[in-house]
C-alpha positions in Angstrom: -13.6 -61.6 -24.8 -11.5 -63.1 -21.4 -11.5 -66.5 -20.4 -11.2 -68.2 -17.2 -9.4 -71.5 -18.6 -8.6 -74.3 -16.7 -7.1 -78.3 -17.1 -5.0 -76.4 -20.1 -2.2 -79.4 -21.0 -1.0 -81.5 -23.1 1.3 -81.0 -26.4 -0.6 -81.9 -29.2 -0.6 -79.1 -32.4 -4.1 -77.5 -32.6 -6.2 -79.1 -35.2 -5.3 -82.7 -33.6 -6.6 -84.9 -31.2 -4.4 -87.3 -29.6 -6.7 -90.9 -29.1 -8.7 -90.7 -25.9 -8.4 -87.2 -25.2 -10.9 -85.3 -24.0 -12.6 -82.4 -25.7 -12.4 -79.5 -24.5 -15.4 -77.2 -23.2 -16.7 -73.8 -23.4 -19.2 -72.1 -21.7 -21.3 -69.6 -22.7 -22.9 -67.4 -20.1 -26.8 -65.4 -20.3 -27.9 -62.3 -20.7 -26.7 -59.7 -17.9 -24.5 -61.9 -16.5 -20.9 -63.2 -16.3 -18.4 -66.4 -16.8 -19.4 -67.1 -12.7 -22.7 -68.3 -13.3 -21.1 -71.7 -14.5 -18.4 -71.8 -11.2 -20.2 -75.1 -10.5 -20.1 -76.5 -13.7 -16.4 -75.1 -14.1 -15.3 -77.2 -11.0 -16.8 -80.2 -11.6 -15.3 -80.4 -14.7 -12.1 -79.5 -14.1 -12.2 -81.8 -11.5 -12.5 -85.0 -14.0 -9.5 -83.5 -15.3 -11.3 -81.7 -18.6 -10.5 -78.2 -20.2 -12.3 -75.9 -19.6 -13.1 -72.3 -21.0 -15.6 -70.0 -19.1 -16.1 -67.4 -21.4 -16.8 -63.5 -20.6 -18.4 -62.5 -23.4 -18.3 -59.3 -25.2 -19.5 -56.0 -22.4 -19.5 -58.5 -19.4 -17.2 -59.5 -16.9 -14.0 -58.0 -17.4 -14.6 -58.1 -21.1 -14.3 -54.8 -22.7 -17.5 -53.6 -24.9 -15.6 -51.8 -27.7 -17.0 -50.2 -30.7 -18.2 -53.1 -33.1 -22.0 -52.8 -34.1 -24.2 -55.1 -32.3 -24.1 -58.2 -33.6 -23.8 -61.9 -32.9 -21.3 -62.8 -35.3 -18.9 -60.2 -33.8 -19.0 -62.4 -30.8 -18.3 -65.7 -32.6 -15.4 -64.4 -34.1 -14.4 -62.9 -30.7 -14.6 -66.6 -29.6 -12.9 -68.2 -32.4 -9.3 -65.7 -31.5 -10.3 -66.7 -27.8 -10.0 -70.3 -29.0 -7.0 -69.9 -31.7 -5.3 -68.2 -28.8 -5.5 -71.2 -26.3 -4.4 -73.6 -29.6 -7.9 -74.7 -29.3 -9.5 -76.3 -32.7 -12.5 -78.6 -31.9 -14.3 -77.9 -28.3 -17.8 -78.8 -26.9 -20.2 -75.2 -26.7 -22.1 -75.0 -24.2 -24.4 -71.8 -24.0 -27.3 -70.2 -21.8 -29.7 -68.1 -23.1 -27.2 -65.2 -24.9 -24.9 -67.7 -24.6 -26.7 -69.9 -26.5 -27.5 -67.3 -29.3 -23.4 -66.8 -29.5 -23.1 -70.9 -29.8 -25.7 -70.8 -32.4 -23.4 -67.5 -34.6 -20.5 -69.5 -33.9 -21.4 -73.0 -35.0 -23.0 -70.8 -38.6 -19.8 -69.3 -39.3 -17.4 -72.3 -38.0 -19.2 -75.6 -37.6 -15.9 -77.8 -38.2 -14.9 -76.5 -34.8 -18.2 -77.5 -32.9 -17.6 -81.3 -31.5 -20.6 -81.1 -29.5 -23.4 -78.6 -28.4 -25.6 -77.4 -25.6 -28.4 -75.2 -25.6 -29.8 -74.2 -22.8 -33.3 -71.7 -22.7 -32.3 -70.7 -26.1 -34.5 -70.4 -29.1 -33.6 -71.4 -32.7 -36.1 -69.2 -34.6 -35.5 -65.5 -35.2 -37.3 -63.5 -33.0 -41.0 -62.1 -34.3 -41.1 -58.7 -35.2 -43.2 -58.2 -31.2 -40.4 -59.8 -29.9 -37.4 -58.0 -31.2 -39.0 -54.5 -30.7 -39.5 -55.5 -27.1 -35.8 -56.7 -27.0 -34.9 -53.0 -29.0 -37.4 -50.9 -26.4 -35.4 -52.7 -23.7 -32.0 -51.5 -25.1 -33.1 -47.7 -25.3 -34.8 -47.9 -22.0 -31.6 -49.4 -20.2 -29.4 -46.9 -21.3 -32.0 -44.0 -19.9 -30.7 -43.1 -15.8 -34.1 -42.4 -15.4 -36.3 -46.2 -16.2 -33.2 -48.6 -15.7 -33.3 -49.0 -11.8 -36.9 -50.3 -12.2 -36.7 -52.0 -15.7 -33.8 -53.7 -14.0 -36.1 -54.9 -10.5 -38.8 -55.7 -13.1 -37.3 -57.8 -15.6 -34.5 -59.9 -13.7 -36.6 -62.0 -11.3 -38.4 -63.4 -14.5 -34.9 -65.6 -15.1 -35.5 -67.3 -12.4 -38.5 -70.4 -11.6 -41.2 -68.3 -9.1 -40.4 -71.0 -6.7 -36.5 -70.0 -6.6 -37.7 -66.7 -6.3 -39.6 -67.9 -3.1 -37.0 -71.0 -1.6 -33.8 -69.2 -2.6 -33.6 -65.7 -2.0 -30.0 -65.4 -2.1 -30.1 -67.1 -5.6 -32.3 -64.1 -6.9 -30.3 -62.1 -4.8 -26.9 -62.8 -6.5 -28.4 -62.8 -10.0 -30.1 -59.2 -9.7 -27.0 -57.6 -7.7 -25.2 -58.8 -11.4 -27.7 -57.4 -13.2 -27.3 -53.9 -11.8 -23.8 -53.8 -12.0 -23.9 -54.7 -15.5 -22.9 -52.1 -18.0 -26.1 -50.3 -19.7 -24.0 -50.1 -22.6 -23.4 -53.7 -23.1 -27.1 -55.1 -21.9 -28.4 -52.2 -24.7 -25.6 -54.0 -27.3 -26.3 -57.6 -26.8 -30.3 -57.1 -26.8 -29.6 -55.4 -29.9 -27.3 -58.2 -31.6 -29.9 -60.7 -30.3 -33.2 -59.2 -31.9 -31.3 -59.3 -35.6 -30.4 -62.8 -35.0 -31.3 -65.0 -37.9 -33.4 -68.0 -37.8 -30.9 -71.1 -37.0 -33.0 -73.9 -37.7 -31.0 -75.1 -41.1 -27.9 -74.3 -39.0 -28.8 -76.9 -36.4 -29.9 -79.4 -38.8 -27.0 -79.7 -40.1 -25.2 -80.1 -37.3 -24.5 -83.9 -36.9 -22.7 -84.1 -33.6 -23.6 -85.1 -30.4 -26.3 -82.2 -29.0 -28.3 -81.6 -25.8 -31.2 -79.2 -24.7 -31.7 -78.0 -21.5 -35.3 -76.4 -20.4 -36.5 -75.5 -17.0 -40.0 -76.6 -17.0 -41.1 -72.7 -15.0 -38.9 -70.7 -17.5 -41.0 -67.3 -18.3 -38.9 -66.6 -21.1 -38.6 -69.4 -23.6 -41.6 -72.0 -23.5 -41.5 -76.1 -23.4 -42.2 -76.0 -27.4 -39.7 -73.7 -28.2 -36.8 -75.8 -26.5 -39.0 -79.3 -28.1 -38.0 -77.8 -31.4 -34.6 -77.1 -30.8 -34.1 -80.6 -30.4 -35.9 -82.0 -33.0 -33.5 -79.7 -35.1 -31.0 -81.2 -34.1 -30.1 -84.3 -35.9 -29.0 -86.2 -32.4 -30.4 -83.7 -30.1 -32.0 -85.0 -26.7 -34.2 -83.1 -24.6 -33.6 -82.8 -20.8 -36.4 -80.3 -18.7 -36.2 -79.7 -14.9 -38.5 -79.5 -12.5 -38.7 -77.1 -10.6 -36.2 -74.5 -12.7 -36.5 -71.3 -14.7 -34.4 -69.5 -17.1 -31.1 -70.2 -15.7 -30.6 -73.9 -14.9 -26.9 -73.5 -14.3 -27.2 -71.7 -11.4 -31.0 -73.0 -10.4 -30.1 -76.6 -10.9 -26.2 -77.0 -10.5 -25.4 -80.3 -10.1 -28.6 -81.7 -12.7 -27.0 -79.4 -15.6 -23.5 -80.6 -14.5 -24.3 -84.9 -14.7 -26.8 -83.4 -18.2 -23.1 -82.2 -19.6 -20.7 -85.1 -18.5 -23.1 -87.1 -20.6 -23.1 -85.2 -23.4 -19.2 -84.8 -22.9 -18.7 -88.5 -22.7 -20.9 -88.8 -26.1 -18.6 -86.7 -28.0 -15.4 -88.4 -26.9 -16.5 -91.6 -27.5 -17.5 -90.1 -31.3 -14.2 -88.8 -31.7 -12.6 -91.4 -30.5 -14.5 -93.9 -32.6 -13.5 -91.4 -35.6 -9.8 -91.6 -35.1 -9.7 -95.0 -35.0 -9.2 -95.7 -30.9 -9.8 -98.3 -29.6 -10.3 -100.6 -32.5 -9.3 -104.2 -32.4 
């Protein structure tokens, strides 16, 4: 897993939290793509003077694929060395799609290091048996030379609202030149690890921190329900659709998901802070 981390300061022992701080962030990226898709969100950010971690995950980017056997909790632990390695304990996860899927593994196996969440077009529910043989047939038929190139043309534009499709043609553009140079390997491995998710419902109900759901009211992929019950999961989980987006709101949406996550990240300081004690009279 590589990182592209930025606002990194500060002396404070990992497992701390000096009073006022600000938590740091990690993002998460979807399905076929890489740590760029949040270069908006990464800026913005960084700009208010926050940490930030944009996270290549495992096959993507310049992340190497290796040999483990496809599953999501491979990648949460590949996170949790990403964030031991930056002295990182307790961050904010933000994740897209896949992304979100990884947050999901990762808050399971290590929720006293989640401060905050963010889902965005991610499901909490295991997939139904259709489902995860479509995901499986997908991951033998991108690995064959012979049905990728048309798999790949077919499949991509449905991450994207119809009307960026139409408005932005250099949006869906960008997002299916990334999805053909994506390794076969990796899109095969991650579909894989995705379809033997488990249901994450008791996960998120448990998980009383500050959370936020992101849906894009013409996503294909994951309907309005779906992301309505992902934040009634959650026990302070608020609900945020745009208009007018699809799949990937990041990219579709910049600067809506961005002021969507300053709130969230202002939640979760002032919870910590109120924790520790700052502030008090």
């Amino acid at each position: 897993m590589t990182v592209t981390a930025t606002g990194m300061s500060g002396s404070h022992a990992p497992g701390t939290r000096a009073p006022g701080a600000r938590t740091p962030v990690v993002l998460l990226h979807a399905l076929s793509l890489h740590a760029s898709m949040w270069a908006a969100q990464e800026s913005a950010l960084r700009a208010l003077g926050r940490t930030v971690l944009a996270v290549d995950q495992r096959g993507f980017g310049s992340a190497p694929l290796g040999d483990a056997p496809p599953s999501l909790d491979v990648v949460a632990e590949d996170l949790a060395r990403t964030l031991d390695g930056h002295g990182l304990d307790r961050v904010v996860l933000v994740g897209s799609s896949m992304g979100g899927y990884a947050a999901m593994a990762f808050l399971r196996r290590h929720p006293d290091r989640v401060a905050g969440l963010a889902l965005l077009s991610a499901r909490a529910t295991a997939d139904d048996p259709e489902d995860a043989a479509q995901r499986l047939r997908f991951a033998d038929l991108v690995q064959d030379p012979a049905h990728r190139p048309a798999l790949v043309e077919r499949v991509t534009p449905l991450l994207l609202a119809d009307s960026t499709c139409a408005e932005r043609p250099e949006l869906l553009a960008r997002v299916l030149a990334d999805a053909r140079a994506a390794d076969p390997a990796a899109l095969a491995w991650a579909q894989r690890a995705i379809a033997a998710r488990p249901d994450s419902t008791d996960v998120l109900r448990a998980a009383r921190i500050p959370a936020l759901v992101i849906a894009g009211a013409q996503d294909a992929l994951v309907a309005p329900e779906e992301s309505r019950y992902v934040a009634d999961a959650l026990p302070q989980g608020r609900l945020i659709t745009l208009t007018r987006t699809g799949h990937l709101q990041p990219l579709e949406a910049p600067e809506a998901v961005t002021d969507a996550l300053r709130g969230l990240l202002a939640e979760v300081d002032a919870t910590a802070d109120a924790r520790s004690g700052a502030g008090a009279c």
